[in-house]
C-alpha positions as a Markdown table, in Angstrom:
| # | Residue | x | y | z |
|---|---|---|---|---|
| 1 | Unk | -18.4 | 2.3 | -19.8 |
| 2 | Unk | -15.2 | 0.6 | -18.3 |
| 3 | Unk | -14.3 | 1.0 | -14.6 |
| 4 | Unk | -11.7 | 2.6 | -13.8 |
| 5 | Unk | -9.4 | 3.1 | -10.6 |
| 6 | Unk | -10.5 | 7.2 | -10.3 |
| 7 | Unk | -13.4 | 6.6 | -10.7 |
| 8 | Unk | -13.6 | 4.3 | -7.9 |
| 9 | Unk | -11.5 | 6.3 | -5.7 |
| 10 | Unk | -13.3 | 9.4 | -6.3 |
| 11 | Unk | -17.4 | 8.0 | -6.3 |
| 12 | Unk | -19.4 | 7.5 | -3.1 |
| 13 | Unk | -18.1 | 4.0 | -2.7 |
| 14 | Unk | -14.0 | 5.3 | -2.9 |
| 15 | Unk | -14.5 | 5.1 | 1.0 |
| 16 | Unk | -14.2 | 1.1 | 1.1 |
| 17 | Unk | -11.3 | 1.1 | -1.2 |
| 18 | Unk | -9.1 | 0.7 | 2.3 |
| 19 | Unk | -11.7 | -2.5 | 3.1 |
| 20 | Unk | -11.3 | -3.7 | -0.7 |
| 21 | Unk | -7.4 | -3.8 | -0.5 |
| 22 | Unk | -8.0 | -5.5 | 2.7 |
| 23 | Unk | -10.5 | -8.1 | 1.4 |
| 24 | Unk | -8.4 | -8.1 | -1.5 |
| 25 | Unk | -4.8 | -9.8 | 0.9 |
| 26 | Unk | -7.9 | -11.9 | 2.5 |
| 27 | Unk | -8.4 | -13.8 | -0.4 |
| 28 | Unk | -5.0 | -14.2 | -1.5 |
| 29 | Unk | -4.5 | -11.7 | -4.3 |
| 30 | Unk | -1.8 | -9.7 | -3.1 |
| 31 | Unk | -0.2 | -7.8 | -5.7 |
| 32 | Unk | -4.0 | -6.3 | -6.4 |
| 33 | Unk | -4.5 | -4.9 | -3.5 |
| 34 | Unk | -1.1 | -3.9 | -3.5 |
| 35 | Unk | -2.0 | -1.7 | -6.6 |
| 36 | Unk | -4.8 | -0.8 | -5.3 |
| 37 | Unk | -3.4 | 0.6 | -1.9 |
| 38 | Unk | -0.5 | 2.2 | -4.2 |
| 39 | Unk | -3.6 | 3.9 | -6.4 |
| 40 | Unk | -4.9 | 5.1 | -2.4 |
| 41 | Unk | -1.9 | 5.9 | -1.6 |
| 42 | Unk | -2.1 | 8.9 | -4.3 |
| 43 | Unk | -4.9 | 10.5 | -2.5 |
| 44 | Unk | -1.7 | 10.8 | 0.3 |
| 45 | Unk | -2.1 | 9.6 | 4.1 |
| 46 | Unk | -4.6 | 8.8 | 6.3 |
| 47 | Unk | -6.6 | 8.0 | 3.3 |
| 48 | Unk | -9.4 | 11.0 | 2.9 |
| 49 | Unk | -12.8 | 9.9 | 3.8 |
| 50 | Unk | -14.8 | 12.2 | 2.3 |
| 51 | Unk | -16.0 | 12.4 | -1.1 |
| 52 | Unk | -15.2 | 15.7 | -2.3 |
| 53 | Unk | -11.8 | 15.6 | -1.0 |
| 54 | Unk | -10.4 | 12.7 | -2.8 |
| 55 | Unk | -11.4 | 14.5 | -6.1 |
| 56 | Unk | -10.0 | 17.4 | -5.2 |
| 57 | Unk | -6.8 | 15.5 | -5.1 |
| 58 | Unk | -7.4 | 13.4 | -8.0 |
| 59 | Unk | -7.3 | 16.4 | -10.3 |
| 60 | Unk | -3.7 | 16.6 | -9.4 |
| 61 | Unk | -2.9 | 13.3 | -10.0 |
| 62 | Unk | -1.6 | 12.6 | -13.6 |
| 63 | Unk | -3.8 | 10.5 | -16.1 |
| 64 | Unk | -0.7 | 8.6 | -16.6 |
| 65 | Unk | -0.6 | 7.3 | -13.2 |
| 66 | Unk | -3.8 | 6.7 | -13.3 |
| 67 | Unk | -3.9 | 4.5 | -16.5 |
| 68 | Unk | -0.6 | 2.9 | -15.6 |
| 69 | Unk | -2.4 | 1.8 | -12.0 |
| 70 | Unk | -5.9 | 0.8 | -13.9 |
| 71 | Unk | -3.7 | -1.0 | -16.5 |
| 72 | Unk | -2.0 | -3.1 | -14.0 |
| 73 | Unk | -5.1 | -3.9 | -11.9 |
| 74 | Unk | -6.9 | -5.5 | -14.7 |
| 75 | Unk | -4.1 | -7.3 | -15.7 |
| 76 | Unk | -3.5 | -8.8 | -12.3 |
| 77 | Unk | -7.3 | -9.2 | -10.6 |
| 78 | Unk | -8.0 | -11.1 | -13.8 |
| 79 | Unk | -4.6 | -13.8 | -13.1 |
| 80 | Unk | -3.8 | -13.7 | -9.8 |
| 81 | Unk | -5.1 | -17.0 | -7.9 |
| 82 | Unk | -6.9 | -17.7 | -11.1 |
| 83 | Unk | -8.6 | -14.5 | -11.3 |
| 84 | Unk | -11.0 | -12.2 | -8.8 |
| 85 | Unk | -14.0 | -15.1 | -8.9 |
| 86 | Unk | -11.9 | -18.3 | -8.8 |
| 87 | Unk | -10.1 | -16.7 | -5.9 |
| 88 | Unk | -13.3 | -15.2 | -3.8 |
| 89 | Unk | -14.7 | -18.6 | -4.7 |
| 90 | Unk | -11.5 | -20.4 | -3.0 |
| 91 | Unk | -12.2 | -18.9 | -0.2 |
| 92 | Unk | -15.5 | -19.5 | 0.3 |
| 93 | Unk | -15.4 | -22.7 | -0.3 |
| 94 | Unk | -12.1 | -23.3 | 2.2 |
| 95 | Unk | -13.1 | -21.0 | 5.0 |
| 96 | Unk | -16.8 | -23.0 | 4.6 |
| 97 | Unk | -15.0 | -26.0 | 4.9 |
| 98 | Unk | -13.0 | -24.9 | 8.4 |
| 99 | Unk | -16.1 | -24.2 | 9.8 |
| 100 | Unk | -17.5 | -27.6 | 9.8 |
């Protein structure tokens, strides 16, 4: 089964999707978190916390969107900065670096 944007937002765990688009700018990898708080941003403002609410919104949120938004994130977590590991991995290793 492939992952998918809904699903994310609308499991238990859719309540750190504000801390992933976050971690996401942290590394370096801009333009994903910037789909990713524009997939959020569906769910309308302040972001809802609780589970059941976020799917009750999904359901009105067209499939195309969706894809479109889970199209572009794959595309981009797996280029930008060299891709999701290279980047976390950057930063590690530079922020590891500062410390010494």
């Amino acid at each position: 089964m492939q992952w998918r944007i809904s699903s994310a937002l609308s499991n238990s765990t859719g309540i750190l999707s504000p801390k992933a688009a976050q971690g996401f700018e942290i590394i370096g990898m801009h333009k994903t978190a910037k789909i990713l708080m524009t997939a959020m941003e569906t769910l309308g403002h302040p972001f809802p916390s609780e589970r059941k609410n976020r799917q009750e919104i999904l359901k009105n949120v067209s499939l195309e969107t969706l894809e479109d938004l889970n199209e572009r994130f794959f595309e981009v977590i797996e280029t930008e900065n060299g891709g999701f590991e290279a980047a976390s991995d950057s930063f590690v290793i530079n922020t590891n670096n500062e410390s010494k």
